[in-house]
C-alpha positions as CSV (number, residue, x, y, z in Angstrom):
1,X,-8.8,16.4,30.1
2,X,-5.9,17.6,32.1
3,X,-3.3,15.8,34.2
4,X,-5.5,16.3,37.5
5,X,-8.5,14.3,35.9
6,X,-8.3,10.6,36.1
7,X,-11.4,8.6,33.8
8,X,-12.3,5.3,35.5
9,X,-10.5,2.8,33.5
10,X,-13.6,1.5,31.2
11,X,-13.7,5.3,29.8
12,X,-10.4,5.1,29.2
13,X,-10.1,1.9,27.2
14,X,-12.9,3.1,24.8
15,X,-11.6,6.4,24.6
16,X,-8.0,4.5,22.8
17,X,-9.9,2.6,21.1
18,X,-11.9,5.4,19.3
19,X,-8.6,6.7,19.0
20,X,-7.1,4.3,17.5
21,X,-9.9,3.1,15.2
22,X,-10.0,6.7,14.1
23,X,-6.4,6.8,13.1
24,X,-6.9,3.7,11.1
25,X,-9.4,5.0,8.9
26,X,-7.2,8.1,8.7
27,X,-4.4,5.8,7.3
28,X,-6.5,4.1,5.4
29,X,-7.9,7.2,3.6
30,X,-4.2,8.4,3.5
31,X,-3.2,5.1,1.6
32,X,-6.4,4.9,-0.5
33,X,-5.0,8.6,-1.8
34,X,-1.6,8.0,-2.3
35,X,-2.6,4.4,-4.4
36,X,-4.8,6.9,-7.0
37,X,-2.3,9.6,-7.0
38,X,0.4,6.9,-7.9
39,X,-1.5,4.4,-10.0
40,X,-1.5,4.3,-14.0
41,X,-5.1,4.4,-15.5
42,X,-5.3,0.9,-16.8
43,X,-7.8,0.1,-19.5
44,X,-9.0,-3.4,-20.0
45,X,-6.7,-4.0,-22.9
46,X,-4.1,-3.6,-21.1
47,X,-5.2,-5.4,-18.0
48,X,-5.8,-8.7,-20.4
49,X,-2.4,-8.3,-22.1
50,X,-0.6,-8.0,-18.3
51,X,-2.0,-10.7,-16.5
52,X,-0.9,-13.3,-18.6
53,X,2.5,-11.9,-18.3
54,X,2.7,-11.7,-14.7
55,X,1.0,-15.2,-14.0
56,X,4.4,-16.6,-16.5
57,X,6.7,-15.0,-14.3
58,X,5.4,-16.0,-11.5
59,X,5.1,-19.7,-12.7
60,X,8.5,-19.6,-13.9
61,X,10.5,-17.9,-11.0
62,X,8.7,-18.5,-7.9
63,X,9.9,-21.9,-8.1
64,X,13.0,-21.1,-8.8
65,X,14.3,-18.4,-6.1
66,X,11.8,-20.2,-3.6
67,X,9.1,-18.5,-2.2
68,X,10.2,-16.1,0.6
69,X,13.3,-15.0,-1.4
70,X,10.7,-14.2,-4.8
71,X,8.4,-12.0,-2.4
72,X,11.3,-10.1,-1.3
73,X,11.9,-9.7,-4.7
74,X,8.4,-9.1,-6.0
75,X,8.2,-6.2,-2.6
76,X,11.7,-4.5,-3.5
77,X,10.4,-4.0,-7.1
78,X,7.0,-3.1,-6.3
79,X,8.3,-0.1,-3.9
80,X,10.8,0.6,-6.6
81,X,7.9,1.4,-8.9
82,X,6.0,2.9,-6.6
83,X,9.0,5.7,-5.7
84,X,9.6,6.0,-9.6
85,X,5.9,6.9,-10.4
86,X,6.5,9.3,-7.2
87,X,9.5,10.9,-8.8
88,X,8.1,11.2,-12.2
89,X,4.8,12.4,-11.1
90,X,6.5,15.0,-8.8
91,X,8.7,16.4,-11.7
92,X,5.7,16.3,-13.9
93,X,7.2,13.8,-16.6
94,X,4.5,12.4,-19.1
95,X,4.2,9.0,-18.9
């Protein structure tokens, strides 16, 4: 399509929103990626040790920081991990 072209205004509503549910799923296939490439292989030992964990923390600070401030908190740390797996993964670093 070039600048001379003009679509009637119903093609070019649909044509955006192709576009845009196509970059969507390209985001989503991008983040689907990056959560596998970044993710430790959890076994179901481990997964019934951790929960129990995380459910005391969050009964026993959530009340106390409040709950906006303890999912600021909860985000911060979760990105922090996240860019720590990155770095270690990157550098090749058994885990």
């Amino acid at each position: 399509m070039t600048h001379g072209e003009r679509l009637p205004l119903a093609e070019r509503k649909a044509l955006l929103a192709a576009r845009a549910e196509f970059d969507r799923a390209r985001v989503a296939l991008a983040l689907h990626e990056v959560r596998t490439a970044v993710a430790l292989p959890i076994g179901p030992a481990r997964r019934a040790r951790a929960r129990p964990v995380a459910k005391v923390l969050v009964r026993l600070f959530g009340p106390l920081l409040g709950r906006a401030r303890f999912g600021r908190w909860l985000r911060a740390a979760s990105l922090a991990l996240v860019a720590y797996r990155i770095v270690r993964n990157w550098r090749g670093i058994p885990r």
